[in-house]
DONU-32148 format. One record per residue (C-alpha): residue number from 1; residue in one letter; x, y, z. Coordinates in steps of 0.2 Angstrom, whole numbers, plus 5000, padded with zeros to 4 digits. Layout:
N
+------+------+------+------+------+
! resi ! resn !    u !    v !    w !
+------+------+------+------+------+
!  NUM !    A !    X !    Y !    Z !
...
+------+------+------+------+------+
//
This chain:
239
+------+------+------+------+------+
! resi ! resn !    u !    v !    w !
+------+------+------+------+------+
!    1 !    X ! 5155 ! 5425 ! 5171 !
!    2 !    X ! 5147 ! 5426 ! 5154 !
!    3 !    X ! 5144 ! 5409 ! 5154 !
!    4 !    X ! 5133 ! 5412 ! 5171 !
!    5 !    X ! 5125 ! 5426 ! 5162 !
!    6 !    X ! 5123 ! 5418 ! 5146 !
!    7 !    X ! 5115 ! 5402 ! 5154 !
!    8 !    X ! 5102 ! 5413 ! 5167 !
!    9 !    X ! 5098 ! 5423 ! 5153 !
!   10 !    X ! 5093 ! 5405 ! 5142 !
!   11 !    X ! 5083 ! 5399 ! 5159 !
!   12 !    X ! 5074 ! 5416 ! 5160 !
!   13 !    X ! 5071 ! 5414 ! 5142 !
!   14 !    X ! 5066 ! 5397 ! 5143 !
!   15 !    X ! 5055 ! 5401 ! 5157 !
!   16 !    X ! 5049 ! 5417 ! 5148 !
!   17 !    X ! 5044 ! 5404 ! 5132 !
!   18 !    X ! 5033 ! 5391 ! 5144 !
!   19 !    X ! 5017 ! 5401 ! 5147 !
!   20 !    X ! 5017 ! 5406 ! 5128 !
!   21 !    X ! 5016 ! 5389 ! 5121 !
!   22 !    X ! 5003 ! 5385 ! 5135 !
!   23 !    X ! 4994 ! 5400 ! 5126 !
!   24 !    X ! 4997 ! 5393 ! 5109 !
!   25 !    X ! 4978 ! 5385 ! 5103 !
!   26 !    X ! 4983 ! 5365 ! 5102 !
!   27 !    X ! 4989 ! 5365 ! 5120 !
!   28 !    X ! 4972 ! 5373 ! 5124 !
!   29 !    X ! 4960 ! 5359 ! 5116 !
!   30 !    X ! 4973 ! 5346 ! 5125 !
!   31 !    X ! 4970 ! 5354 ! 5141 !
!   32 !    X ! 4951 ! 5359 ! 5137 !
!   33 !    X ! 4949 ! 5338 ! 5136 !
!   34 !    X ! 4957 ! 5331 ! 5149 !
!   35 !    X ! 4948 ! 5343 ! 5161 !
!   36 !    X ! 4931 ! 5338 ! 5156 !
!   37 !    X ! 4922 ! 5326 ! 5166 !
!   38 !    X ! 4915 ! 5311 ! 5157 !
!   39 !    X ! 4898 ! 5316 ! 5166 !
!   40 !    X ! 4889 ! 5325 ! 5153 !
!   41 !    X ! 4886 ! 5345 ! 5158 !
!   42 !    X ! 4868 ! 5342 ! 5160 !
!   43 !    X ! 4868 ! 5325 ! 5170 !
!   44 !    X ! 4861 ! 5328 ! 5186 !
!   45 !    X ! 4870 ! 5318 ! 5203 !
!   46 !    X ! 4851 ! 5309 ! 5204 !
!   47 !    X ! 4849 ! 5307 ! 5187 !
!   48 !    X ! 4868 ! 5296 ! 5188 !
!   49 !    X ! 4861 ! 5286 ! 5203 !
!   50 !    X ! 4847 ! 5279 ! 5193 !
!   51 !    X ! 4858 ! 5276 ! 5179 !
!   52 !    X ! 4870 ! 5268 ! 5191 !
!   53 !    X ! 4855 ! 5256 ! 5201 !
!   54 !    X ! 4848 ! 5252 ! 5182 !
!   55 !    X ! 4867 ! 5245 ! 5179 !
!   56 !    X ! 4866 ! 5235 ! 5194 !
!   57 !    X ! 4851 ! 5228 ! 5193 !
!   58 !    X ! 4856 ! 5222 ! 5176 !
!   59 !    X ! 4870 ! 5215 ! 5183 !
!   60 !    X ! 4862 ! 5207 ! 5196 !
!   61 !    X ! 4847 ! 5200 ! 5187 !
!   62 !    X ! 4863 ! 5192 ! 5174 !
!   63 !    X ! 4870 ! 5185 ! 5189 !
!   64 !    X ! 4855 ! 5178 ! 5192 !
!   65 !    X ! 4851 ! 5169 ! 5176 !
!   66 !    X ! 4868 ! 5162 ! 5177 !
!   67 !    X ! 4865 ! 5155 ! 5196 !
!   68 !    X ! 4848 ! 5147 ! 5187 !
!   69 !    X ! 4858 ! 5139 ! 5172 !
!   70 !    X ! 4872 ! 5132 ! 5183 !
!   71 !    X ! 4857 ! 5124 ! 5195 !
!   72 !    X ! 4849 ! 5118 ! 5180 !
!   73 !    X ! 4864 ! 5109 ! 5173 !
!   74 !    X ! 4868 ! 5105 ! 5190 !
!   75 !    X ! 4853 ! 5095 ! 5190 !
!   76 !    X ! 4854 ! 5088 ! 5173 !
!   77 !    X ! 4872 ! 5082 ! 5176 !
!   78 !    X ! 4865 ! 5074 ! 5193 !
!   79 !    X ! 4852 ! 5065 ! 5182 !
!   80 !    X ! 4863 ! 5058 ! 5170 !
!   81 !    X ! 4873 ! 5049 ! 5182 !
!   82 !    X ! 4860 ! 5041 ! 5191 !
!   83 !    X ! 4852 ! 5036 ! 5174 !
!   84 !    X ! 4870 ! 5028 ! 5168 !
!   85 !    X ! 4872 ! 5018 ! 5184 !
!   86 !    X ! 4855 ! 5012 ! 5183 !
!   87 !    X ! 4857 ! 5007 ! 5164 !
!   88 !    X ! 4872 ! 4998 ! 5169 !
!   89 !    X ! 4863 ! 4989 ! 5187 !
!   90 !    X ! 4849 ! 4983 ! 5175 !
!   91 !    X ! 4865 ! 4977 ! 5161 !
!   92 !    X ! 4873 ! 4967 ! 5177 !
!   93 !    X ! 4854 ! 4960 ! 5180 !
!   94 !    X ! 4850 ! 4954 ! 5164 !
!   95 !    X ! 4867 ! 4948 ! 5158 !
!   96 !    X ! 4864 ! 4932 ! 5160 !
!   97 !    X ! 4845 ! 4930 ! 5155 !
!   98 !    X ! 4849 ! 4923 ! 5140 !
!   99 !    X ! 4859 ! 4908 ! 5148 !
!  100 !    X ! 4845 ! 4908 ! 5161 !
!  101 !    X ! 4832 ! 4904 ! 5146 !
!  102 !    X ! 4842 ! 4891 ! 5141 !
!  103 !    X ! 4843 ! 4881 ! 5156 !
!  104 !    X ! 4824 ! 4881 ! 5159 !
!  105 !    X ! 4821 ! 4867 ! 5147 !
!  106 !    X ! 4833 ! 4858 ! 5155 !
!  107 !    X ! 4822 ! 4860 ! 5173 !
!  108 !    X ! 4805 ! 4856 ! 5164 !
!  109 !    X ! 4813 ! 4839 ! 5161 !
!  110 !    X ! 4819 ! 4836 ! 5180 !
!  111 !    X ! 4799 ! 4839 ! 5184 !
!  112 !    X ! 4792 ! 4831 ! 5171 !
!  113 !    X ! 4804 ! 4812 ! 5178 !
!  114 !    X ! 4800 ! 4820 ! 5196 !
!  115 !    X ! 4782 ! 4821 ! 5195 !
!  116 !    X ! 4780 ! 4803 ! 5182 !
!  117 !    X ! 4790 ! 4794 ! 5195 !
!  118 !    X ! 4785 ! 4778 ! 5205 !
!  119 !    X ! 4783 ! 4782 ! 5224 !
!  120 !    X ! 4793 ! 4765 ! 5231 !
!  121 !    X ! 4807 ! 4771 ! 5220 !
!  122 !    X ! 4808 ! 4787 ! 5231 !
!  123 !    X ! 4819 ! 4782 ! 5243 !
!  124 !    X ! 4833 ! 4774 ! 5231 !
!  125 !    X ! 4851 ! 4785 ! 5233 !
!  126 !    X ! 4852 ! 4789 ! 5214 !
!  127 !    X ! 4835 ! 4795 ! 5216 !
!  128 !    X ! 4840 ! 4805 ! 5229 !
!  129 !    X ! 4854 ! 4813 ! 5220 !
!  130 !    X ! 4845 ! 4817 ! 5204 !
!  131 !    X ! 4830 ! 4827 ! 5217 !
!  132 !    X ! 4846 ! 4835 ! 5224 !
!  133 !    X ! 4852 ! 4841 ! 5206 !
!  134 !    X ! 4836 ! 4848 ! 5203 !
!  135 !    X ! 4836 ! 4857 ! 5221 !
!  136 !    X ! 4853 ! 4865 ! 5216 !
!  137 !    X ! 4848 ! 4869 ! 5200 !
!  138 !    X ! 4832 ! 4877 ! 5203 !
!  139 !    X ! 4841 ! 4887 ! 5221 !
!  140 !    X ! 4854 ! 4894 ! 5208 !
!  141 !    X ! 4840 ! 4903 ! 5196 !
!  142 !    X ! 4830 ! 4907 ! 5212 !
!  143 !    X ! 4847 ! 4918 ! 5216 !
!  144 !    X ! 4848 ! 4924 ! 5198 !
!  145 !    X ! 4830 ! 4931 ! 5202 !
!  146 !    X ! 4821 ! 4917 ! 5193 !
!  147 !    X ! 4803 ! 4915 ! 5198 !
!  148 !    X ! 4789 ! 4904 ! 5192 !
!  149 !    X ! 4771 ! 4911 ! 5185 !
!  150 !    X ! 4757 ! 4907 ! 5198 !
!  151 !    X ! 4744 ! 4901 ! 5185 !
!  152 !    X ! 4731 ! 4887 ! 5190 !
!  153 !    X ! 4717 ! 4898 ! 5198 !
!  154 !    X ! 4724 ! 4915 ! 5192 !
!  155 !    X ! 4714 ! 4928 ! 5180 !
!  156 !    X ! 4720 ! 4924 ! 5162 !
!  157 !    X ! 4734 ! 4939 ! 5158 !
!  158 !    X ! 4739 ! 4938 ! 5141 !
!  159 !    X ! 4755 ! 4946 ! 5148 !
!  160 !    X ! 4759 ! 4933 ! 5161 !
!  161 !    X ! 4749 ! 4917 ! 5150 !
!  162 !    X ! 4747 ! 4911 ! 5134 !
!  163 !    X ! 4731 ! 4901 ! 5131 !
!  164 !    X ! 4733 ! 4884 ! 5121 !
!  165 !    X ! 4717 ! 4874 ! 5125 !
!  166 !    X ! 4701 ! 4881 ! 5128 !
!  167 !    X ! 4691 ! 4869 ! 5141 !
!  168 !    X ! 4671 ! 4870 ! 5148 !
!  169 !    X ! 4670 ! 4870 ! 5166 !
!  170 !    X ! 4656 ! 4872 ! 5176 !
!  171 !    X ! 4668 ! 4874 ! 5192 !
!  172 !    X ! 4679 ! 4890 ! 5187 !
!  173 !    X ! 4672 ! 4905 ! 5180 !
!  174 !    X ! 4675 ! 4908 ! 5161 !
!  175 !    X ! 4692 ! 4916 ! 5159 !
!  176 !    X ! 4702 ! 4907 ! 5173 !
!  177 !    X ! 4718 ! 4895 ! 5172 !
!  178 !    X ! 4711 ! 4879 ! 5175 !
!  179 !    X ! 4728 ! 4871 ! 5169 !
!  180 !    X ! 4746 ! 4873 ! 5167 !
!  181 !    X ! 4753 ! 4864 ! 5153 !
!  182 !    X ! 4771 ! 4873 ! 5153 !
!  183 !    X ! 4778 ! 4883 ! 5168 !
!  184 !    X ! 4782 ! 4902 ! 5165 !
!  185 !    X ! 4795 ! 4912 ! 5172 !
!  186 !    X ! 4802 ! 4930 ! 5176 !
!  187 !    X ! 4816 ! 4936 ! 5182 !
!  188 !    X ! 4817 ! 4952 ! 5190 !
!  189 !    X ! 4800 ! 4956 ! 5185 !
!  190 !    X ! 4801 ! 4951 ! 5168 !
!  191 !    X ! 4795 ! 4938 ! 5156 !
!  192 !    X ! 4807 ! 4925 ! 5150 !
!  193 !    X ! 4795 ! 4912 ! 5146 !
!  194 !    X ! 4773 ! 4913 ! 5150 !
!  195 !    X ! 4767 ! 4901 ! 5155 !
!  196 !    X ! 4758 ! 4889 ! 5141 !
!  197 !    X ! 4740 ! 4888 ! 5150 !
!  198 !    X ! 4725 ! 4880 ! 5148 !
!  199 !    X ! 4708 ! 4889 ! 5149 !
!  200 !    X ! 4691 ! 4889 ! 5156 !
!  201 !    X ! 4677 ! 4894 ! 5146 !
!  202 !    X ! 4655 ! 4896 ! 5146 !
!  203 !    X ! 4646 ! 4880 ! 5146 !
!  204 !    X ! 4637 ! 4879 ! 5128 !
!  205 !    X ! 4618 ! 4877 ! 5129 !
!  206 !    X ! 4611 ! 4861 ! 5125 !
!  207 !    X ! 4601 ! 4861 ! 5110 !
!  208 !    X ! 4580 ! 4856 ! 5116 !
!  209 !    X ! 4574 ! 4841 ! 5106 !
!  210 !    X ! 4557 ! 4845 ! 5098 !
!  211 !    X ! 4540 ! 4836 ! 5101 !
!  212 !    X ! 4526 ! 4833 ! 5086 !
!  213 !    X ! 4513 ! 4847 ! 5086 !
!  214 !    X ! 4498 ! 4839 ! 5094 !
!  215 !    X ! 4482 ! 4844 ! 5083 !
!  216 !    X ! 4469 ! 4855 ! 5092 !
!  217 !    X ! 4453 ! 4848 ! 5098 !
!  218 !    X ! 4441 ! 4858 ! 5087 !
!  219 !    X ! 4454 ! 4851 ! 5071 !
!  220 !    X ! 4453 ! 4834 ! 5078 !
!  221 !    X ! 4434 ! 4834 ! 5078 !
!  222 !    X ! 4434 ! 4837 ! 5058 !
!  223 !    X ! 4445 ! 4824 ! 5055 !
!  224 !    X ! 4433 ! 4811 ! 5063 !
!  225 !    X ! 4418 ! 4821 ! 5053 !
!  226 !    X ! 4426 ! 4818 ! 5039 !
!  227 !    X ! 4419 ! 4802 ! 5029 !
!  228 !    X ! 4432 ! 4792 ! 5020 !
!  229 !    X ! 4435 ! 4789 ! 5003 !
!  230 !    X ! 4426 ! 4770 ! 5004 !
!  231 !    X ! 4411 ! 4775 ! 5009 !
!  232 !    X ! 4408 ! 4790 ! 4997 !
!  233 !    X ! 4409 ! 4776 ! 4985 !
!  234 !    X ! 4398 ! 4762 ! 4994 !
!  235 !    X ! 4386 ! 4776 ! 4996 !
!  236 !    X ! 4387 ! 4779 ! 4975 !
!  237 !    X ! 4385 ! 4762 ! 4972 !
!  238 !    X ! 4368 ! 4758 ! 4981 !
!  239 !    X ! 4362 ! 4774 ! 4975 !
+------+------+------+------+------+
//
């Protein structure tokens, strides 16, 4: 029985010392700050709207300009790519342009025996085979995108032509291919070889030949006054 008493009387006392250390001044400053509000005291509810549409606004103009910068390297990445795979098309094109230039010697020769040979040797079969060697050839740089320079009757381009001879003609107009000493070639558009061309230029005037100055009449008439030497001295002798 003094046990009971003795432990009622300690939860009366322990209930007894609660509120007096909730009085005590360290529990009130603990208490005094988790009850304010993080809203200031003289922070209206409007005045907190704004703030809170100024934050979003913020938030959604940074989301914006985020949006833009992922388009914009979007775009650039997109770019890129096509740039790479058309570097490495033009590569696949132009690999063997070097070869290509090579071989074109090799076709100036086949048209230069083609075009100096005999007409009744035509029809011989090794001459048939070497025409048909020079067909193959010239079908196999055609699928290479091989292409001769049109030149006789063209505008000179000195992009497309080089000039060698210079030649007067009175039937093409100054300026104009009249000849075509070396077929040119592109491929794909480009230049491997101009053509070495030749060129028409003005006539040059013909100097006039000159004609004695004919004396004029009154000129003329002095002359024949005039008397001679011979007979001023006959005419001092019989005086």
């Amino acid at each position: 029985m003094e046990t009971d008493q003795e432990d009622v009387s300690a939860e009366e006392a322990g209930s007894e010392s609660r509120p007096a250390a909730a009085e005590q001044p360290q529990y009130e400053r603990r208490w005094s700050k988790k009850s304010s509000s993080s809203r200031p005291a003289d922070v209206t509810p409007e005045q907190e709207s704004s703030e809170d549409a100024d934050e979003s606004e913020k938030q959604r103009a940074r989301a914006d300009d985020l949006f833009d910068r992922l388009q914009r390297a979007l775009a650039d990445l997109a770019n890129y790519r096509k740039r790479v795979e058309s570097e490495r098309e033009d590569m696949a094109k132009f690999a063997s342009m070097l070869l290509v230039s090579e071989l074109l010697p090799v076709l100036d020769n086949f048209d230069r025996a083609l075009e100096t040979l005999p007409k009744e040797l035509e029809y011989f079969t090794w001459i048939q085979g070497v025409m048909l060697v020079e067909r193959q050839l010239r079908a196999i740089l055609e699928r290479q995108g091989v292409e001769p320079i049109k030149a006789v009757g063209e505008k000179f381009n000195p992009s497309l032509h080089e000039a060698i001879v210079e030649e007067e003609s009175s039937e093409a107009a100054p300026g104009t291919v009249i000849g075509e000493l070396q077929t040119g070639y592109t491929m794909y558009g480009r230049v491997l070889r101009p053509t070495l061309a030749k060129v028409a230029k003005a006539l040059s005037a013909e100097p006039s030949q000159s004609t004695p100055a004919e004396p004029e009449p009154g000129q003329a008439e002095d002359v024949e006054q005039s008397p001679t030497d011979a007979e001023v001295t006959a005419e001092a002798g019989e005086s």
